[in-house]
C-alpha positions in Angstrom: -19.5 45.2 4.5 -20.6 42.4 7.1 -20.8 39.8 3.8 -17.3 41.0 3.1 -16.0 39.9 6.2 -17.7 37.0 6.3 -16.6 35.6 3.4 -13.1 36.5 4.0 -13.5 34.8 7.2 -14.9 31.8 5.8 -12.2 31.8 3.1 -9.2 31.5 6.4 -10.7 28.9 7.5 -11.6 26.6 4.7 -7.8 27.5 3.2 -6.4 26.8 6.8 -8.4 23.4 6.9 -7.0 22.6 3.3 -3.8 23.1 4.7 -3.7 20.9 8.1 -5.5 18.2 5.8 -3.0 18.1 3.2 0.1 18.3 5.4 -1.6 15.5 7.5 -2.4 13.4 4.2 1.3 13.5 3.1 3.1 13.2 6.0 1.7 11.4 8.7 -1.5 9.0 7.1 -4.1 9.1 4.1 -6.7 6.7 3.3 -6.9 5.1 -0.3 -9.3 2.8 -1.8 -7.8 -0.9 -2.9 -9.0 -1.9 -5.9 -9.1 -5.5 -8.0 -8.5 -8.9 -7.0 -4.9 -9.2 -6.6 -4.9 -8.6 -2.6 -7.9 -10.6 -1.8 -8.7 -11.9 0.3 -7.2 -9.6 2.4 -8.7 -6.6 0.7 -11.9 -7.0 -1.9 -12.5 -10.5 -0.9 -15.7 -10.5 -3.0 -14.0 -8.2 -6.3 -14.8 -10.9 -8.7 -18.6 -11.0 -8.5 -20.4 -7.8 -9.7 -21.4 -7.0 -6.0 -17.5 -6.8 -5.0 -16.3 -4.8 -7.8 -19.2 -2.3 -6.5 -17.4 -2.3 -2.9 -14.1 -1.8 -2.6 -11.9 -1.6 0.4 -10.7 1.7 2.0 -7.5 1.3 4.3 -5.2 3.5 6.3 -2.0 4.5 5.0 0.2 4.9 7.5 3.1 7.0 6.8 5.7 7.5 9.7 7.5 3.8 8.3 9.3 6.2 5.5 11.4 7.9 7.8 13.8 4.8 8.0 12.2 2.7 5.7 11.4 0.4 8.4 9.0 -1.9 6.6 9.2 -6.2 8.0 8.5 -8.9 5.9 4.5 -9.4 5.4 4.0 -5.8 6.0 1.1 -4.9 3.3 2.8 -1.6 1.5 1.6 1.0 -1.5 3.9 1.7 -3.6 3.9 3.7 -7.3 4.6 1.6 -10.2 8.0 1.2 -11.5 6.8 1.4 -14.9 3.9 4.3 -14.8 4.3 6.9 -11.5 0.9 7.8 -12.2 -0.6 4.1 -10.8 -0.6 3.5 -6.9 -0.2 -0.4 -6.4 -0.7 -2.6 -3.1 1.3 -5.5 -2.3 2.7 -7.5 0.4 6.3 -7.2 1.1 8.2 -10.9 0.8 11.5 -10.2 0.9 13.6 -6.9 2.3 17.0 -5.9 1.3 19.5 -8.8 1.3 17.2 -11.6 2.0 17.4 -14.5 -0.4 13.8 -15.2 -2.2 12.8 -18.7 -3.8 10.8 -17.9 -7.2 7.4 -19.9 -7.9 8.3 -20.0 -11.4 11.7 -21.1 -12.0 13.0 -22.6 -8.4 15.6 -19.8 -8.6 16.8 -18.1 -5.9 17.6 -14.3 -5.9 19.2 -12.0 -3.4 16.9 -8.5 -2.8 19.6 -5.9 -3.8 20.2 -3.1 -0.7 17.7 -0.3 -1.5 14.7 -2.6 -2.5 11.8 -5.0 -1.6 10.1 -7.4 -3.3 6.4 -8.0 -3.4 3.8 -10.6 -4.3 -0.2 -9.8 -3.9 -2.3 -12.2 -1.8 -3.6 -13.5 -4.9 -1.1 -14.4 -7.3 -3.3 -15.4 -10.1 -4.3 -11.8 -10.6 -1.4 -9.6 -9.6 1.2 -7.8 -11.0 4.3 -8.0 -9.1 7.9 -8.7 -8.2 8.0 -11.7 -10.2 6.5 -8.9 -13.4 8.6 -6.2 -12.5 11.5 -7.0 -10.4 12.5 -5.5 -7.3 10.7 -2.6 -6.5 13.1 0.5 -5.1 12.1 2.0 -1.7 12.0 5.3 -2.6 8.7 4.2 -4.5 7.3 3.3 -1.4 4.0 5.5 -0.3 3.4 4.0 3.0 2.7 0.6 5.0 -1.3 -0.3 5.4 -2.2 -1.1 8.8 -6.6 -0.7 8.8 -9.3 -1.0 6.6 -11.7 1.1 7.4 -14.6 0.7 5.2 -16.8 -1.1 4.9 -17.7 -0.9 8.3 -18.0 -4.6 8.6 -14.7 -5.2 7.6 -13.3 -2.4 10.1 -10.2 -3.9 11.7 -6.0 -4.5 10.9 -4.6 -5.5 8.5 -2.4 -8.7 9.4 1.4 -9.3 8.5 1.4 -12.5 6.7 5.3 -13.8 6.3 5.5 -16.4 3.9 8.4 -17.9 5.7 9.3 -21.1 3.1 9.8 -18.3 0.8 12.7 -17.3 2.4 17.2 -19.2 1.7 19.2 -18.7 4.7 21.8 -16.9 3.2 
């Protein structure tokens, strides 16, 4: 009978646990690895050697920005992909709704439709982003990245980088 009641025990707890973990891991903040070359080197500044692709970053996902969707240009953000919901992306945000962005490519100039953002990765040579996939809806986004917190050596925040001769006055 004593086993019984321990195990039932046990069971409360670890399902209680589960709970608080989960709630706290969609709501408030999550950690999630970053992987490939396309944010270094702000994250996996080492990914292309066989070393790097060994170590990747882990950050802190910060999720009290969705609320309002109060994101800021250079504000490092995960979103899901617009073309598969199953992949988890992380890019740098370069223009907010309204803004007008200058394209590398073509020397255009496009206004950020309201309801949307659009990204680049710190490393444009490798990265899949805005200038792919268009404007990326804010519903999509998961959360803004504010730490890495492993490797231990690269503990610290994350810093906003605004690519300000990106922006056209409007």
């Amino acid at each position: 009978m004593a086993s019984h009641s321990f195990l039932w025990s046990f069971g409360k707890k670890v399902f209680t646990f589960g709970l608080i973990g989960l709630t706290v891991s969609d709501r408030y903040a999550s950690i999630l690895p970053v992987r490939g070359a396309s944010m270094a080197p702000t994250f996996n500044p080492r990914a292309d050697s066989f070393v790097g692709s060994l170590s990747d970053d882990y950050v802190l996902v910060e999720k009290f920005c969705l609320g309002n969707y109060k994101f800021s240009h250079g504000d490092v953000i995960v979103f899901r992909s617009p073309h598969n919901h199953k992949e988890k992306h992380v890019k740098r945000i370069i223009g907010s709704p309204g803004d007008w962005i200058g394209t590398h490519s073509s020397y255009d100039v496009v206004k950020v439709l309201d309801g949307h953002c659009r990204v680049e990765g710190d490393n444009p040579s490798s990265s899949m982003e805005s200038r792919t996939y268009g404007p990326i809806p804010l519903g999509l986004v998961q959360g803004r990245i504010t730490h890495i917190v492993w490797p231990p050596q690269r503990l610290g925040a994350v810093k906003r980088n605004i690519y300000a001769d990106r922006l056209s006055s409007s």
